[in-house]
C-alpha positions, 0 to 999 in steps of 0.5 A: 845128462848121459853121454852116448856113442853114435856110429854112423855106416855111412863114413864108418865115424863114431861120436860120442855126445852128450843129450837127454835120455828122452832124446831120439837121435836119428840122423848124422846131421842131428849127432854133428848138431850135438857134438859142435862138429862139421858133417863133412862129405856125409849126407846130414840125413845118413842114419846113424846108430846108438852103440851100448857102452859100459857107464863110469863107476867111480869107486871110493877108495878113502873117507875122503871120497866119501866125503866129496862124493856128498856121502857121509861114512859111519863106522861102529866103534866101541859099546854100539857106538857109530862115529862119522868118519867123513865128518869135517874137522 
């Protein structure tokens, strides 16, 4: 599931959790709901706004990576040939 960021105008409070893409968050009461927090002195039904954010890229840097990633590496080796560098020995 994607992770988002809400901030709420209301106490000036950014949270960040985690719901579905269909899902359409639009109170302080309902992001408190998601994240397991206590709403505190705001008014459960202060809107709150979705903030972009950048996603996590993850960038494998060896075959191993590769290989825990689920991916499967091959390299071009002599003649044509392709040889499974993330295969498991």
């Amino acid at each position: 599931m994607p992770i988002y960021d809400y901030l709420c105008p209301s106490n000036n409070r950014k949270i960040e959790v985690m719901h579905s893409i269909n899902r359409e968050v639009k109170t302080w009461g309902e992001v408190c709901q998601l994240a397991g927090c206590e709403v505190g002195d705001t008014p459960e039904d202060a809107p709150v706004r979705r903030l972009l954010g950048s996603p996590m890229l993850s960038i494998p840097t060896s075959n191993a990576d590769y290989r825990n990633a689920g991916f499967t590496k091959l390299v071009k080796r002599d003649k044509g040939v392709y040889e499974n560098v993330t295969a498991q020995d």
